[in-house]
C-alpha positions as CSV (number, residue, x, y, z in Angstrom):
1,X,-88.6,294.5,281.1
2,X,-88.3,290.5,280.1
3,X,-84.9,289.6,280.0
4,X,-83.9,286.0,277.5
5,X,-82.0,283.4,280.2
6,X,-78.0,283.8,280.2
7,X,-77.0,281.7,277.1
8,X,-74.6,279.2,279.0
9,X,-72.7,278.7,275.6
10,X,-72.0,281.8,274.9
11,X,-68.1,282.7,275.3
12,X,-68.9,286.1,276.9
13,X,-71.2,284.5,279.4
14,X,-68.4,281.6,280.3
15,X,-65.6,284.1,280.3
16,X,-67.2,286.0,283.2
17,X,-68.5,282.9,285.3
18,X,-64.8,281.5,285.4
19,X,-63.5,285.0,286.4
20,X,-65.9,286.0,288.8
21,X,-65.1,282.5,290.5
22,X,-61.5,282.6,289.9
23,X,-61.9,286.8,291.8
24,X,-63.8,285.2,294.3
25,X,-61.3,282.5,295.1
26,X,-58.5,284.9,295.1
27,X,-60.3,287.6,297.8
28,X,-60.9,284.7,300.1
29,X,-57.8,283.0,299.6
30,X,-55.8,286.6,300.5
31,X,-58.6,286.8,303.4
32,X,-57.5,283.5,304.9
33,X,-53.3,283.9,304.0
34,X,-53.2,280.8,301.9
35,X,-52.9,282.4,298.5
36,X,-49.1,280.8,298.5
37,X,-50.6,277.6,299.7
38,X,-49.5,274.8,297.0
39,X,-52.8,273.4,295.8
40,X,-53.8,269.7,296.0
41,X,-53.9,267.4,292.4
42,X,-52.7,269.7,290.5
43,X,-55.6,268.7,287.4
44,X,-54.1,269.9,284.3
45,X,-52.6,267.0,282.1
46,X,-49.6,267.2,279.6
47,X,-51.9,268.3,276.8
48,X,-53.5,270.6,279.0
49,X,-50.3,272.4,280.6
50,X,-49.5,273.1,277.0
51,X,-52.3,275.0,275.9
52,X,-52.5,276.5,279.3
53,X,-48.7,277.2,278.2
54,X,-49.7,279.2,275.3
55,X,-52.0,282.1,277.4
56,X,-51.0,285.6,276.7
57,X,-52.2,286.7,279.9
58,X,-49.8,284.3,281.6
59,X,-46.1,285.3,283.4
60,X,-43.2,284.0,282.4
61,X,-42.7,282.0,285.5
62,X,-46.1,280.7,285.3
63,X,-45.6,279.2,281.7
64,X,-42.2,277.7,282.5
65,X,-43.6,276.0,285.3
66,X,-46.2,274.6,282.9
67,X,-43.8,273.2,280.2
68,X,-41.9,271.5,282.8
69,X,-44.3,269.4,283.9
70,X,-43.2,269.4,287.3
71,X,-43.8,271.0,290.4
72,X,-46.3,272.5,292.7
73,X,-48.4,274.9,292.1
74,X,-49.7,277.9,295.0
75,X,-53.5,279.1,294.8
76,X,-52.6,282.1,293.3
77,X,-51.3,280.2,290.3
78,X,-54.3,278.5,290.1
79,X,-56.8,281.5,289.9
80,X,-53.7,283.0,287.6
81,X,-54.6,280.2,285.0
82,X,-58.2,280.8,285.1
83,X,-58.4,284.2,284.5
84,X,-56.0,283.9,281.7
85,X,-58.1,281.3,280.3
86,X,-61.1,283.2,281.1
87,X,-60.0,286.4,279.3
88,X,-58.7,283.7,276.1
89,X,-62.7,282.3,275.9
90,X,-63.0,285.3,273.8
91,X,-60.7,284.8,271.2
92,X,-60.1,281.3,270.3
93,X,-62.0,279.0,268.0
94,X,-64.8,276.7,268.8
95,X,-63.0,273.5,269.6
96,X,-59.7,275.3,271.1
97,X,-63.0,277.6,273.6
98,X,-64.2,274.5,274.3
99,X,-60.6,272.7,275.8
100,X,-60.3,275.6,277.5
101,X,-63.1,275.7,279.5
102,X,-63.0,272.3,280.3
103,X,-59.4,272.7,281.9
104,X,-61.2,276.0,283.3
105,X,-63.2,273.9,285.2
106,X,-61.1,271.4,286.4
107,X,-59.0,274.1,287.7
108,X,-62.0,276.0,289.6
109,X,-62.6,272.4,291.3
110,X,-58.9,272.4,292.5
111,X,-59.5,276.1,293.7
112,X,-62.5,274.9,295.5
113,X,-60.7,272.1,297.7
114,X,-57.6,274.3,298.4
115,X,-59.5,277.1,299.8
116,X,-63.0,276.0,300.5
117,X,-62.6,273.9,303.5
118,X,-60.5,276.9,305.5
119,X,-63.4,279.6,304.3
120,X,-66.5,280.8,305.9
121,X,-68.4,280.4,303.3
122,X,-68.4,278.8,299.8
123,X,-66.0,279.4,296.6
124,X,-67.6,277.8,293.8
125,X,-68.4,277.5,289.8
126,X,-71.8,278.1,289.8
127,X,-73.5,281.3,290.1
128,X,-74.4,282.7,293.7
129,X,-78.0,282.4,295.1
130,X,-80.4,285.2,292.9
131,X,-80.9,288.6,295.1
132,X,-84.1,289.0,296.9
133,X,-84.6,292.4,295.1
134,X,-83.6,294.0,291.9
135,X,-83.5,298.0,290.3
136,X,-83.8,298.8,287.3
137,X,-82.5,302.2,286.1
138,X,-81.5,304.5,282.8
139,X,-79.0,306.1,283.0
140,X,-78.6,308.9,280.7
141,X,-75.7,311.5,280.0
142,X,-77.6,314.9,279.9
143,X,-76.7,317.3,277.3
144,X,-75.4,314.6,275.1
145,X,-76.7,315.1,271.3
146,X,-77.9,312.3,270.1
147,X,-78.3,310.6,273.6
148,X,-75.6,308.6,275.2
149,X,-77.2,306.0,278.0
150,X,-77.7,302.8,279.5
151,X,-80.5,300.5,280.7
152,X,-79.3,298.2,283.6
153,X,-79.9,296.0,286.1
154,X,-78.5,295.9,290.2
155,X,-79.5,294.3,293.1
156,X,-79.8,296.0,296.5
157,X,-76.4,297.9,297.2
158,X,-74.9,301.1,298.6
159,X,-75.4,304.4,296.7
160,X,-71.7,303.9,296.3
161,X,-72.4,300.6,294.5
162,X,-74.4,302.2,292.3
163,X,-71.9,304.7,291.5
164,X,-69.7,301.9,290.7
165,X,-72.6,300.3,288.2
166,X,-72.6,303.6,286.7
167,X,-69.0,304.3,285.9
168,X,-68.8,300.4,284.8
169,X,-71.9,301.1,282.8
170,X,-71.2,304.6,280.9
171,X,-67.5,303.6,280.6
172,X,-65.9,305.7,282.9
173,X,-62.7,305.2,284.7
174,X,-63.4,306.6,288.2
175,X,-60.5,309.0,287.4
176,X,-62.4,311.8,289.7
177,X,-64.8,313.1,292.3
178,X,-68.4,312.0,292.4
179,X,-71.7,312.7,294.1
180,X,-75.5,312.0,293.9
181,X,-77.8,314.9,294.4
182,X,-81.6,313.5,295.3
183,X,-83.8,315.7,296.9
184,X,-82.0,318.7,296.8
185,X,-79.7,316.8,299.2
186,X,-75.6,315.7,298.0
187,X,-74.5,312.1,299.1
188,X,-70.8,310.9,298.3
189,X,-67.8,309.7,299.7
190,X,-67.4,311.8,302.4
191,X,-63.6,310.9,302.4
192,X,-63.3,311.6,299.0
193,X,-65.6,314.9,299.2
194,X,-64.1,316.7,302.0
195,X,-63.3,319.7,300.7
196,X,-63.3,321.8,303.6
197,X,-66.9,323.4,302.6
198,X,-68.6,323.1,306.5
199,X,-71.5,324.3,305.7
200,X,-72.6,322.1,302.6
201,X,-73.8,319.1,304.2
202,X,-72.9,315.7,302.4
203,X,-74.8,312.0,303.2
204,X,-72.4,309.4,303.4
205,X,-73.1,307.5,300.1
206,X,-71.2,304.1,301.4
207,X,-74.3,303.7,303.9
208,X,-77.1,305.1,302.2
209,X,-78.5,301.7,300.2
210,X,-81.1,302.0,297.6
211,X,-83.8,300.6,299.6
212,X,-84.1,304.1,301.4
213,X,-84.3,306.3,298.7
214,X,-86.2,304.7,296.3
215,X,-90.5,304.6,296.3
216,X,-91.6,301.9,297.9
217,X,-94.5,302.0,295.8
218,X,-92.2,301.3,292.7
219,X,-93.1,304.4,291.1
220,X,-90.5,306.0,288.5
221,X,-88.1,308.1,290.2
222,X,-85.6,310.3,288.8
223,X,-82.6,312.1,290.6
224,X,-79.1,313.1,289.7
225,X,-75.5,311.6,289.3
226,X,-72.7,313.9,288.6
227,X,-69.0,312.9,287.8
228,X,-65.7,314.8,287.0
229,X,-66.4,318.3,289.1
230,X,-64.3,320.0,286.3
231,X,-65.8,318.2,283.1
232,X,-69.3,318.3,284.5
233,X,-70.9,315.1,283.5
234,X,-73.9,315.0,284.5
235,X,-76.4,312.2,284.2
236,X,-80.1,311.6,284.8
237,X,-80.7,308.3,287.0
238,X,-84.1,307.1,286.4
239,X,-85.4,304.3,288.6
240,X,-87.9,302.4,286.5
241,X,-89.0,299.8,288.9
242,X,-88.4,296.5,290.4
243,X,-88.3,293.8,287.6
244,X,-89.0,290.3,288.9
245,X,-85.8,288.4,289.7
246,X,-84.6,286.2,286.9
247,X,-83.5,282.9,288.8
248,X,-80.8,281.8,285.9
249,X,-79.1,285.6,285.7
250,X,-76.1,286.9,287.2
251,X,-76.7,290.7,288.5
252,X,-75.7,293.4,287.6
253,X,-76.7,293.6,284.0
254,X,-76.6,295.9,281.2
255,X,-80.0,295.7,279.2
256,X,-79.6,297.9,276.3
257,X,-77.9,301.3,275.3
258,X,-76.5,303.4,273.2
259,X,-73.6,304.9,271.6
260,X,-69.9,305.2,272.8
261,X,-68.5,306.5,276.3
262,X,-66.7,309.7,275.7
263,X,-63.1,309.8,276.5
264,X,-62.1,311.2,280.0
265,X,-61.0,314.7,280.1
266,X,-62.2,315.7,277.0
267,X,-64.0,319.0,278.0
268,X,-66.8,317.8,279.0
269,X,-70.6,317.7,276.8
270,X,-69.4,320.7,274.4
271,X,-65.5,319.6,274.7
272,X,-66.7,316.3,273.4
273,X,-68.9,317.4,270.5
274,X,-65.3,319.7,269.5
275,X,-63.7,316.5,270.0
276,X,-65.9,314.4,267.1
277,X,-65.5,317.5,265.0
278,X,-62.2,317.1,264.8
279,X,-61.5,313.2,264.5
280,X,-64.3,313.3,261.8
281,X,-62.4,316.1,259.7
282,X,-59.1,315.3,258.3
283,X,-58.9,318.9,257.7
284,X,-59.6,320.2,261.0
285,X,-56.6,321.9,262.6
286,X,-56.5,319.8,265.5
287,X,-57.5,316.6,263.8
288,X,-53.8,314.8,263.9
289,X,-53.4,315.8,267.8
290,X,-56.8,314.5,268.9
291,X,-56.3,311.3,267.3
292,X,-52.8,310.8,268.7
293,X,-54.7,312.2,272.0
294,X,-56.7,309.0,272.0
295,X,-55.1,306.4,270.7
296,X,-56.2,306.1,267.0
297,X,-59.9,305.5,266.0
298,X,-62.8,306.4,268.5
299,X,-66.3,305.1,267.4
300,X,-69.5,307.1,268.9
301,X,-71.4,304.9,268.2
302,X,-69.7,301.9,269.5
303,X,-71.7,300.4,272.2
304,X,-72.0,296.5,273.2
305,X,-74.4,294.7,276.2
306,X,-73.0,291.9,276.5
307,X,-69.4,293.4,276.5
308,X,-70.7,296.2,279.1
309,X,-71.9,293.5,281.3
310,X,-69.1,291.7,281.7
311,X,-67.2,295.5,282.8
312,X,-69.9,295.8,285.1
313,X,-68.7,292.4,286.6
314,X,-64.9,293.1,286.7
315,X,-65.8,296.0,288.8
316,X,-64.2,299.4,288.7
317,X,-61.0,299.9,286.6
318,X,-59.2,300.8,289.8
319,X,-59.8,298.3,292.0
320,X,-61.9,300.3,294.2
321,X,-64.7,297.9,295.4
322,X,-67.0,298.6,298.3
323,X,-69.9,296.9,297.8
């Protein structure tokens, strides 16, 4: 499916370029044990340090050390900045976005000589070389009335990186237990899936990759994802092809969906349809606990691309990245 090029002014589309680099500096920074290593030039001038100043995602420390001017700051301060000015992209007007992603940039230079030169490879602004191969699949919650899915895009990865793309995707929190079934044969974690049943044979998801299960031919391919043992989600994974790669996007993507994740632990398919009874009926006996139960209003039909695009990108909720 054509795709329109990454709109390089968009907020959304600059918020995750300066986090992804600002991640990527961090992991190699903590790789190489110079995360506490004071960075050269400090960039930011008096102006700058003041707006910088004024993050909400900032600590305290951080912010005092920016009002005073004076002295050094580590790596991880650096990448500190950026990601709160990063996550601040999406809130401030035009002319306060765009002094903010100048310093942004200024400060991912800075990154870039501090820990560059000791790394194997290269930290930098711009977006890493396009994959040699992309998937695209929908993903679709079965049992869900009217349907809940996603249409993405991934590069080559681990079954386990997919699973990751899918919680990101769907809006999941990797709270529980996972597995694939394709085939008639399971694939997970076997860490995470051994549950002392010897004689149902699991496939290491974390090194099967896509490339060996999928048709070589292209040809659509459907197979199973299941999530939460308990709840039961299941969803339908539908490979739909290999899309040309687009040169000037950042993989993975999130096409086009629709409607709302439902909130974890809810009961699964026909827990969540009792759910949406209730928060729709003022009436409903347990219409005050379900809305304390999650936190005020809950939207079915809230879904957003862009904004699922950008989860995909931050990764899993938990930290726990294997790709």
């Amino acid at each position: 499916m054509p795709r329109k090029k990454s709109n390089t002014n968009d907020p959304i589309d600059q918020s995750v370029t300066l986090a992804e680099c600002a991640v990527r500096a961090l992991v190699a920074a903590e790789q190489l044990g110079v995360k506490q290593k004071p960075v050269q030039d400090f960039p930011l001038d008096a102006a700058e340090r003041a707006i910088a100043a004024d993050l909400p995602g900032l600590s305290a420390t951080l912010k005092r050390k920016l009002k005073a001017r004076t002295g050094t700051f580590t790596v991880d301060d650096t990448a500190s900045i950026v990601l709160a000015l990063a996550g601040s992209l999406l809130e401030d007007k035009q002319l306060q976005r765009i002094k903010l992603l100048f310093g942004g940039r200024k400060l991912m230079d800075c990154l870039q000589a501090s820990v560059v030169p000791a790394a194997p490879g290269k930290v930098t602004g711009r977006k890493s070389r396009p994959p040699d191969t992309v998937y695209q699949f929908k993903i679709t919650l079965l049992g869900a009335r009217p349907a809940i899915w996603r249409r993405i895009q991934v590069p080559e990865c681990t079954l386990d990186g997919l699973h990751e793309h899918i919680q990101t995707a769907m809006g999941w929190t990797n709270s529980h237990l996972h597995q694939f079934e394709i085939k008639g044969k399971r694939y997970g974690d076997p860490e995470l899936l051994d549950d002392g049943l010897k004689d149902l044979e699991c496939f290491d998801s974390t090194k099967t990759h896509l490339r060996q299960i999928l048709p070589r031919t292209g040809k659509r391919f459907a197979f199973k994802y299941e999530y939460d043992f308990g709840d039961g989600w299941e969803h339908e994974v539908l490979f739909e092809g290999s899309p040309p790669v687009d040169p000037m996007a950042a993989y993975p993507l999130c096409l086009e969906g629709e409607r709302a994740c439902p909130p974890e632990d809810c009961g699964g398919v026909w827990g969540y349809g009792n759910f949406l009874e209730a928060i729709r009926n003022p009436e409903h006996e347990e219409h005050e606990s379900m809305i304390k139960w999650i936190g005020g209003r809950f939207d079915p039909e809230d879904f957003d691309a862009k904004r699922v695009t950008k989860e995909m990108k931050m990764g899993l909720p938990d930290g726990r990245n294997k790709r």
